[in-house]
PDB file with SEQRES, HELIX, SHEET and CRYST1 records, atoms N, CA, C and O in Angstrom:
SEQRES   1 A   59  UNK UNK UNK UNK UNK UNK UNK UNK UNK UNK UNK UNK UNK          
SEQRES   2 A   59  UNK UNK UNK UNK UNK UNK UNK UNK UNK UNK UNK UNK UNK          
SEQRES   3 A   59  UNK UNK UNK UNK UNK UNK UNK UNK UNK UNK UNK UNK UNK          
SEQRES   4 A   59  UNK UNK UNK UNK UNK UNK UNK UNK UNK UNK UNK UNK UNK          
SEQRES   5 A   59  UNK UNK UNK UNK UNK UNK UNK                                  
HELIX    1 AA1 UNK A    9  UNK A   29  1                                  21    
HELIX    2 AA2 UNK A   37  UNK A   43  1                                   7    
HELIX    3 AA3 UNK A   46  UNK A   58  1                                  13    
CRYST1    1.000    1.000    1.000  90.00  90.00  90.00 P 1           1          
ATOM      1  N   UNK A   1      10.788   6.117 -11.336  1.00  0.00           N  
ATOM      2  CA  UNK A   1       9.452   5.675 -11.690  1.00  0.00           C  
ATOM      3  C   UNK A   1       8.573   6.886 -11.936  1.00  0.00           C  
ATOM      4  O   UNK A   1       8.400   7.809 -11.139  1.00  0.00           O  
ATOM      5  N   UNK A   2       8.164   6.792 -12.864  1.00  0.00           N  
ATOM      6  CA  UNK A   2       7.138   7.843 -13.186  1.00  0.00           C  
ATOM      7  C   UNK A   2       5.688   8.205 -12.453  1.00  0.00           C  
ATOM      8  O   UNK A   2       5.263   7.216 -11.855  1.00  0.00           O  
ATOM      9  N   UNK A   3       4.946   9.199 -12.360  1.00  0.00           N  
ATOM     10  CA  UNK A   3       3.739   8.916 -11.330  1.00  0.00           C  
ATOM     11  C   UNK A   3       2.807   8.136 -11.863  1.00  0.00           C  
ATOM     12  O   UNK A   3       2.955   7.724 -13.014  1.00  0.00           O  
ATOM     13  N   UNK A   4       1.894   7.864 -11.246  1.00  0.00           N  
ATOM     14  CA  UNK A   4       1.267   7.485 -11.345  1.00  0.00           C  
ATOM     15  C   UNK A   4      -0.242   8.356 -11.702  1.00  0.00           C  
ATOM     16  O   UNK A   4      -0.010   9.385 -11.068  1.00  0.00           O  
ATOM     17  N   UNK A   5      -1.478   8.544 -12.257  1.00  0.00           N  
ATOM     18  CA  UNK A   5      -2.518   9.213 -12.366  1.00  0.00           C  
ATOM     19  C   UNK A   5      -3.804   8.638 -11.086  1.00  0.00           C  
ATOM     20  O   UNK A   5      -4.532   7.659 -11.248  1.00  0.00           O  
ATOM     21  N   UNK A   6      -3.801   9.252 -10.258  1.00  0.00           N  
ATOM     22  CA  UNK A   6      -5.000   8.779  -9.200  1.00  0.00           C  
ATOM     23  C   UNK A   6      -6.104   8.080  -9.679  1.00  0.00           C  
ATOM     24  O   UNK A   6      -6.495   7.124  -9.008  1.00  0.00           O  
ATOM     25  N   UNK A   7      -6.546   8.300 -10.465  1.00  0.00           N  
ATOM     26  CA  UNK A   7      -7.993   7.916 -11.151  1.00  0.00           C  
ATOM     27  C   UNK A   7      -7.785   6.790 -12.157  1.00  0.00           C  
ATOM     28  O   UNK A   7      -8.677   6.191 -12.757  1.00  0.00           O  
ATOM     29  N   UNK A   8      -6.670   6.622 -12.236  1.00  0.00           N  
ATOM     30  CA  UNK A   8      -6.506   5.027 -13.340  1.00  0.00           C  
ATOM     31  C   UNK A   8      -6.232   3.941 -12.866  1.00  0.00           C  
ATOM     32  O   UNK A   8      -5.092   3.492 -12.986  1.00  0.00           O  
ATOM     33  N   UNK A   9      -7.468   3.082 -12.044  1.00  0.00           N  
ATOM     34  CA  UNK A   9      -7.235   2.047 -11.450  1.00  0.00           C  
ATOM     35  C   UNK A   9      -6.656   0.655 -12.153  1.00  0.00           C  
ATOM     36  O   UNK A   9      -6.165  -0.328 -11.597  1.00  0.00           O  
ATOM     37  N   UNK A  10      -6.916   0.946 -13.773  1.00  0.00           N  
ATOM     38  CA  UNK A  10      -6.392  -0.064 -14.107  1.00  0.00           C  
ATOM     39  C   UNK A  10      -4.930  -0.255 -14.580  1.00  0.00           C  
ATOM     40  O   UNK A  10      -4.536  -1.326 -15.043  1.00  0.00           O  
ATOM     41  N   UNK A  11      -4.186   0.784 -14.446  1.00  0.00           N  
ATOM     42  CA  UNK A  11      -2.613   1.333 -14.489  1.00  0.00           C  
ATOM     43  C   UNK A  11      -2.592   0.661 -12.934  1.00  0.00           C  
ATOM     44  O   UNK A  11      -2.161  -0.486 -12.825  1.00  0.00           O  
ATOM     45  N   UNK A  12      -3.015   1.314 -11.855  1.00  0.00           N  
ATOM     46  CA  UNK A  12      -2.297   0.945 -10.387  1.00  0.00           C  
ATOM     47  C   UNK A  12      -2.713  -0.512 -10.287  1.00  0.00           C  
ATOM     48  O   UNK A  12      -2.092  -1.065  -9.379  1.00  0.00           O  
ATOM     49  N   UNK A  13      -3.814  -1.561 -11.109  1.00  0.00           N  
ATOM     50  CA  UNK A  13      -3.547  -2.911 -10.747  1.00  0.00           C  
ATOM     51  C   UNK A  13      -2.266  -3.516 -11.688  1.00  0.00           C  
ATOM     52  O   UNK A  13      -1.515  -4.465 -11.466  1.00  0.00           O  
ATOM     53  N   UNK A  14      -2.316  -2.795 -12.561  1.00  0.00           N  
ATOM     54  CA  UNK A  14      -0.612  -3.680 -13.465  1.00  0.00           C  
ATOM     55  C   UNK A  14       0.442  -3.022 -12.667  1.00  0.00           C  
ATOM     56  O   UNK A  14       1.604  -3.411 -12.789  1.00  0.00           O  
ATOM     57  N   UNK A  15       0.087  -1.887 -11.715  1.00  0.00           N  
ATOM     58  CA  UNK A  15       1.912  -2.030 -11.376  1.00  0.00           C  
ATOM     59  C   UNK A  15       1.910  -2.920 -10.168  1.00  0.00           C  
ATOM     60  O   UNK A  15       2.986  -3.473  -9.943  1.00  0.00           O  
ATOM     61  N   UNK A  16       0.720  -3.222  -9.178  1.00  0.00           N  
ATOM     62  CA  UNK A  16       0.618  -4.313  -8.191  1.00  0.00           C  
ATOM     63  C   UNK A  16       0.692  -5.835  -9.077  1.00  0.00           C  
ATOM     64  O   UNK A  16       1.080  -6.806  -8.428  1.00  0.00           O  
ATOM     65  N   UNK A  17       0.352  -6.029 -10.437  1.00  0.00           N  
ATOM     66  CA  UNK A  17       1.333  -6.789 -10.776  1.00  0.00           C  
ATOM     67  C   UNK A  17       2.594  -7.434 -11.178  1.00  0.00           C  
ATOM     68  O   UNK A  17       2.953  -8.600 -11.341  1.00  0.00           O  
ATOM     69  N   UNK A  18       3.162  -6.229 -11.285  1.00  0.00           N  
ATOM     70  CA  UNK A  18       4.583  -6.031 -12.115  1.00  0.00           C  
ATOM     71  C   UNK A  18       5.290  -5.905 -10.334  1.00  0.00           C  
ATOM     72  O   UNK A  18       6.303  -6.602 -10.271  1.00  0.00           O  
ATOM     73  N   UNK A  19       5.058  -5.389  -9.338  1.00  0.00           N  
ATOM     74  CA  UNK A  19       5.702  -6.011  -8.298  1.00  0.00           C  
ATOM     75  C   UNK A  19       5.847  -7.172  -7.481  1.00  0.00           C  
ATOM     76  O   UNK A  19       6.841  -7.612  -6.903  1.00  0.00           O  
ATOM     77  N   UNK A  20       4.318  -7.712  -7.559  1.00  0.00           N  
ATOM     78  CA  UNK A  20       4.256  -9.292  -7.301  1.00  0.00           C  
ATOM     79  C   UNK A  20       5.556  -9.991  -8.378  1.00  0.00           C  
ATOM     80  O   UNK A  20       6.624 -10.239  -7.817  1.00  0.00           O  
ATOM     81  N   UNK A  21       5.476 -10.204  -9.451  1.00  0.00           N  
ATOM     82  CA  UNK A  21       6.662 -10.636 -10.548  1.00  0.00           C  
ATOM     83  C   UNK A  21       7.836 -10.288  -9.859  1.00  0.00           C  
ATOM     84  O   UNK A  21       8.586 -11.109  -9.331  1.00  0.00           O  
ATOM     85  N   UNK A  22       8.017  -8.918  -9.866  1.00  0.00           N  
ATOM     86  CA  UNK A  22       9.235  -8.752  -9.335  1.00  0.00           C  
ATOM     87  C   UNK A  22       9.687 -10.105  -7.697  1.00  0.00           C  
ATOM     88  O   UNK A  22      10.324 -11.141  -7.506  1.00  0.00           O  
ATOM     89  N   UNK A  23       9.029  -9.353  -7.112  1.00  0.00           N  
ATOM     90  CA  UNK A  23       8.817 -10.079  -5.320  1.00  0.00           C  
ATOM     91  C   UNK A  23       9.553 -11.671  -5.811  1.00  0.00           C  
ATOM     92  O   UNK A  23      10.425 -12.302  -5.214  1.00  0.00           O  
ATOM     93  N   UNK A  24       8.786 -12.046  -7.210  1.00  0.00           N  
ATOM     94  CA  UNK A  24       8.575 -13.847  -6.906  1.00  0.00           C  
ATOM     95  C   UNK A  24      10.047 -14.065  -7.824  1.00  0.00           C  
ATOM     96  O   UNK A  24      10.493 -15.196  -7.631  1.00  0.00           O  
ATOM     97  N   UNK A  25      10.616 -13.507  -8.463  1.00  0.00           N  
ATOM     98  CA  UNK A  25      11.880 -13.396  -8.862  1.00  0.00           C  
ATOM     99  C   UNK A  25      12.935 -13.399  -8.705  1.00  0.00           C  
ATOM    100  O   UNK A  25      13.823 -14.053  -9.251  1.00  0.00           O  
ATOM    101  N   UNK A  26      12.966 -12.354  -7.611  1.00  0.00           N  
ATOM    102  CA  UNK A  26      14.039 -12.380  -6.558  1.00  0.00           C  
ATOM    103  C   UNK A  26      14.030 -13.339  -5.276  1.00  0.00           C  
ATOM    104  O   UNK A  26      14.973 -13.475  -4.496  1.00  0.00           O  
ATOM    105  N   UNK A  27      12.499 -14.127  -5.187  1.00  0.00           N  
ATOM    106  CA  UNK A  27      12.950 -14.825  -3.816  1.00  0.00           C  
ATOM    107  C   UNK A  27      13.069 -15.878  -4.911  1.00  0.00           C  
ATOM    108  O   UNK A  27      12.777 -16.920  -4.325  1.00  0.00           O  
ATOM    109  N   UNK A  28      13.270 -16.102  -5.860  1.00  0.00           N  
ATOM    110  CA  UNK A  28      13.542 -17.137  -6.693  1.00  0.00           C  
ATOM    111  C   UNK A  28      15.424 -17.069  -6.558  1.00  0.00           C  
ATOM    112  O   UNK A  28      16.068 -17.909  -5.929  1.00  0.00           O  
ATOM    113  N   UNK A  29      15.916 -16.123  -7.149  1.00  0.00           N  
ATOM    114  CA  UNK A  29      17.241 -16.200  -6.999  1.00  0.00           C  
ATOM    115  C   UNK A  29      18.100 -15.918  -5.697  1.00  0.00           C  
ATOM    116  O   UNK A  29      19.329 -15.992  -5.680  1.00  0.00           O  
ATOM    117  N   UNK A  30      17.158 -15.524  -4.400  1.00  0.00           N  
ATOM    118  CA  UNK A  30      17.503 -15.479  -3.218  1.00  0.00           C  
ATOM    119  C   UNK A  30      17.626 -14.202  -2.753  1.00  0.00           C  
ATOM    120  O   UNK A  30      17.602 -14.124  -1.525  1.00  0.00           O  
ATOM    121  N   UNK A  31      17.809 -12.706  -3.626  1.00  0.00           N  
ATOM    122  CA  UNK A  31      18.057 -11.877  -3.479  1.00  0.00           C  
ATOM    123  C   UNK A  31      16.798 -11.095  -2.995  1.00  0.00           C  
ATOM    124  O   UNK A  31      16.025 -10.571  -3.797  1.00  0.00           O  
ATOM    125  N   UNK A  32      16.626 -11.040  -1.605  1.00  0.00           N  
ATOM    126  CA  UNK A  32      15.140 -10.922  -1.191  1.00  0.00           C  
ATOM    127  C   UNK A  32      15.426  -9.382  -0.359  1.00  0.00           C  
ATOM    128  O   UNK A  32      14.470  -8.980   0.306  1.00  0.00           O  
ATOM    129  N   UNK A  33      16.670  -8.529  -0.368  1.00  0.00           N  
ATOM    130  CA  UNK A  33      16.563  -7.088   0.183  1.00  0.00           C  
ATOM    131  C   UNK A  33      15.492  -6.343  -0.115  1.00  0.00           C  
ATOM    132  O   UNK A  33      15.106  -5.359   0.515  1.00  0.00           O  
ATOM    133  N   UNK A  34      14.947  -6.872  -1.201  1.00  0.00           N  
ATOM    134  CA  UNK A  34      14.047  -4.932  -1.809  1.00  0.00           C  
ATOM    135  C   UNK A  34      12.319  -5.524  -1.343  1.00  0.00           C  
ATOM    136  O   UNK A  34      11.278  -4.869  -1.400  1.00  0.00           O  
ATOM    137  N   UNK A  35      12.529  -7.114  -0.844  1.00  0.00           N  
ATOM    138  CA  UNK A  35      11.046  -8.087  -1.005  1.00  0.00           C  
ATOM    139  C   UNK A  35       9.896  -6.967  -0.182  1.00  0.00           C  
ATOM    140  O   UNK A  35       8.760  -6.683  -0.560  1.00  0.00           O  
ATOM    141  N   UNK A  36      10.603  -6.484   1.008  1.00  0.00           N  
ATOM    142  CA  UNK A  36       9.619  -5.443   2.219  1.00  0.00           C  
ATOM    143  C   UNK A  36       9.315  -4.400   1.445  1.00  0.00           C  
ATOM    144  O   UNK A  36       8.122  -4.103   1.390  1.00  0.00           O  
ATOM    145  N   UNK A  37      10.288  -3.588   0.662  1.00  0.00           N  
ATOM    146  CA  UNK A  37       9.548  -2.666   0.359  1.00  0.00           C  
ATOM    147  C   UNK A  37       8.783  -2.340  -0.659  1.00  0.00           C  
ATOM    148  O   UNK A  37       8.174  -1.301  -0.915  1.00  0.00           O  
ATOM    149  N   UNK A  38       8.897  -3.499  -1.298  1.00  0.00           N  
ATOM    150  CA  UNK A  38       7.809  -3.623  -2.507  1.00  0.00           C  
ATOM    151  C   UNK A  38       6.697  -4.440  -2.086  1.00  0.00           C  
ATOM    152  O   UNK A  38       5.917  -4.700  -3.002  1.00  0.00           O  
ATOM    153  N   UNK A  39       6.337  -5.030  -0.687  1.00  0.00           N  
ATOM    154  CA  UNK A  39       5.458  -5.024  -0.198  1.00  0.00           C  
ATOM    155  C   UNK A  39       4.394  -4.219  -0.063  1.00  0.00           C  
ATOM    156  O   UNK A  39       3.221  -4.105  -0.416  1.00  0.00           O  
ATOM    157  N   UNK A  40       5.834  -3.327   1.040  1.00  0.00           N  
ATOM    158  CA  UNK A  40       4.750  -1.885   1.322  1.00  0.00           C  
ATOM    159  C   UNK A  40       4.080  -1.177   0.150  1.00  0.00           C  
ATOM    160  O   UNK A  40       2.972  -0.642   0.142  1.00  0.00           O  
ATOM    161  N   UNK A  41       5.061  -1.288  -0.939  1.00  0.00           N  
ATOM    162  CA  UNK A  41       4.607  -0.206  -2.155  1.00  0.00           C  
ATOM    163  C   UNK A  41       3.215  -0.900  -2.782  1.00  0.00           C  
ATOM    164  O   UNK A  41       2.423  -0.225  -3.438  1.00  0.00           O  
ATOM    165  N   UNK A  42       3.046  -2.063  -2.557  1.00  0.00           N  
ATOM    166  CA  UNK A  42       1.795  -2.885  -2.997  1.00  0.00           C  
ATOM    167  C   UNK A  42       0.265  -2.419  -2.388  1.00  0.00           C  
ATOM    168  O   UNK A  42      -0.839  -2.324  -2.924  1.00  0.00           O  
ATOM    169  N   UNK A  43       0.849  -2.131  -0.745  1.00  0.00           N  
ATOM    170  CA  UNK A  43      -0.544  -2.173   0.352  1.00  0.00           C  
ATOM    171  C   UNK A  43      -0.578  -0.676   0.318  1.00  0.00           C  
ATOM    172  O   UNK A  43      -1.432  -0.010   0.905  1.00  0.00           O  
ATOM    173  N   UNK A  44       0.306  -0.230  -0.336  1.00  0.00           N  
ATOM    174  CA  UNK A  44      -0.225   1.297  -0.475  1.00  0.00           C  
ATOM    175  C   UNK A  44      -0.531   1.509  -1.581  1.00  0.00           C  
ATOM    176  O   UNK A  44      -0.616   2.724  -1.760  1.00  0.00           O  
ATOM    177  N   UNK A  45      -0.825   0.744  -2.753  1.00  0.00           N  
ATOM    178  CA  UNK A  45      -1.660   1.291  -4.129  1.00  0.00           C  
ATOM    179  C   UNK A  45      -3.128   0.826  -4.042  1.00  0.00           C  
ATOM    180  O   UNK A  45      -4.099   1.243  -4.673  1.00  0.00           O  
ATOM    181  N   UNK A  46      -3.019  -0.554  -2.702  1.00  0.00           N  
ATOM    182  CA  UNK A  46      -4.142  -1.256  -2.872  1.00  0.00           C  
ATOM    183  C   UNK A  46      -4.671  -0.177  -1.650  1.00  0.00           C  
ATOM    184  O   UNK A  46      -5.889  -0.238  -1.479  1.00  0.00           O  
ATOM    185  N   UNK A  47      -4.060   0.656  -0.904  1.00  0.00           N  
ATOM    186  CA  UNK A  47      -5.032   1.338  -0.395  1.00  0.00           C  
ATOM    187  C   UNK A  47      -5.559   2.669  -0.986  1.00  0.00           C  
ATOM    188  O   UNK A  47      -6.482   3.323  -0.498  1.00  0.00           O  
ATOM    189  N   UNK A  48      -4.705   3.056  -2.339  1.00  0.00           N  
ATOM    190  CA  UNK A  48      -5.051   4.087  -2.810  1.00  0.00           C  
ATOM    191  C   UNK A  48      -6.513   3.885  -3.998  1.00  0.00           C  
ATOM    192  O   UNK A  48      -7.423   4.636  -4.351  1.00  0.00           O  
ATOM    193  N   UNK A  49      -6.129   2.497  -4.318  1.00  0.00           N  
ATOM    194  CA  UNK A  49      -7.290   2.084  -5.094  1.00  0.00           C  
ATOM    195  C   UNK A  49      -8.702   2.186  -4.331  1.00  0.00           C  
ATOM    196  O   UNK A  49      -9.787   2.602  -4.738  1.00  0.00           O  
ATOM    197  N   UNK A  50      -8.210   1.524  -2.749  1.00  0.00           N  
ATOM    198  CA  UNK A  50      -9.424   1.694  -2.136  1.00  0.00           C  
ATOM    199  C   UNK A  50     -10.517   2.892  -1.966  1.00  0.00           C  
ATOM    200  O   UNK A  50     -11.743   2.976  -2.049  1.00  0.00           O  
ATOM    201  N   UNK A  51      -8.909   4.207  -1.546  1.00  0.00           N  
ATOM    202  CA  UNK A  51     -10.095   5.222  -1.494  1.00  0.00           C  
ATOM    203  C   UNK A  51     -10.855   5.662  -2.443  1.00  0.00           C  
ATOM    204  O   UNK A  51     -11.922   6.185  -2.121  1.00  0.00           O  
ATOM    205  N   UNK A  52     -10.378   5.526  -4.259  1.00  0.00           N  
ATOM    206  CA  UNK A  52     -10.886   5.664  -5.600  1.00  0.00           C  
ATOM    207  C   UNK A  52     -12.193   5.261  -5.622  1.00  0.00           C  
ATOM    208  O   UNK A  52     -13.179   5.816  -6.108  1.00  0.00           O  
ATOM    209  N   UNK A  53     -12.065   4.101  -4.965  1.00  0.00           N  
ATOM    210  CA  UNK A  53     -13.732   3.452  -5.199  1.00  0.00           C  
ATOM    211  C   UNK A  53     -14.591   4.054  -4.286  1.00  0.00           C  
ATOM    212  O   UNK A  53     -15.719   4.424  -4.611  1.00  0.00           O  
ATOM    213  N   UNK A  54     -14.064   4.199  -2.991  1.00  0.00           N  
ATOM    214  CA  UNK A  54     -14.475   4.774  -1.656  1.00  0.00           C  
ATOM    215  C   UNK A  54     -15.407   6.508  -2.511  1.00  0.00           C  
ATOM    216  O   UNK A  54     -16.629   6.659  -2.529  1.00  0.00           O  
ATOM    217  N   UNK A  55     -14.354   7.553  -3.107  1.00  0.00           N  
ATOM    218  CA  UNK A  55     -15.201   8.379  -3.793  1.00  0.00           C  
ATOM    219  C   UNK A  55     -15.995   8.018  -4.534  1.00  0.00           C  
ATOM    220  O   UNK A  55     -17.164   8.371  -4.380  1.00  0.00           O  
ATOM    221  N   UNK A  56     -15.664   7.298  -5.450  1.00  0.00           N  
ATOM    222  CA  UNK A  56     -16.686   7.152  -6.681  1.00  0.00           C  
ATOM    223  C   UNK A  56     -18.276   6.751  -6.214  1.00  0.00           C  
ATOM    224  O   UNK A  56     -19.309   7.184  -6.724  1.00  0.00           O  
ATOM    225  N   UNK A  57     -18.134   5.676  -4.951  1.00  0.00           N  
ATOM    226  CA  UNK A  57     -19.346   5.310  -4.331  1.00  0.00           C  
ATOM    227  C   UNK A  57     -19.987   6.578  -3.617  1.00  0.00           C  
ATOM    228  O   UNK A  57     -21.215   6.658  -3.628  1.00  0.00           O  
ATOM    229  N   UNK A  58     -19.566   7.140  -3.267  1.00  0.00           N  
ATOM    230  CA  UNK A  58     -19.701   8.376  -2.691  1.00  0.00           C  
ATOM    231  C   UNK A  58     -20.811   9.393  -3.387  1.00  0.00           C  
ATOM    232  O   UNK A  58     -21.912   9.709  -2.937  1.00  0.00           O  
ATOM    233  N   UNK A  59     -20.074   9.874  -4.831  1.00  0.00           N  
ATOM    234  CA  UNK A  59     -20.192  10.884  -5.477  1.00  0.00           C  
ATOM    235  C   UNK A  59     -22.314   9.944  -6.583  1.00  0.00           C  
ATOM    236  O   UNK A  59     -22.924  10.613  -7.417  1.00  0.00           O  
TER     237      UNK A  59                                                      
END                                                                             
């Protein structure tokens, strides 16, 4: 996976969508191993988004 750019919140909400899809796919066909860690990878963009705004309000 390629990086990501800190400051492009609207890149880090399509990849928190493109893992939800994923997530609902696989518990569709049952194959639910990778479901946790594309969890985690979710609550950590949504916390990286957080701090984005967190500066911007800031500055």
């Amino acid at each position: 996976m390629s990086k990501l750019r800190k400051d492009n919140i609207s890149k880090l909400g399509h990849k928190i969508n493109q893992l939800k899809k994923r997530i609902l796919r696989t518990e569709i066909s049952g194959n639910t191993s990778k479901v946790e860690f594309r969890k985690m990878r979710i609550n950590k963009i949504k916390k990286k988004i957080k701090e984005i705004l967190a500066k911007r309000n800031i500055k």
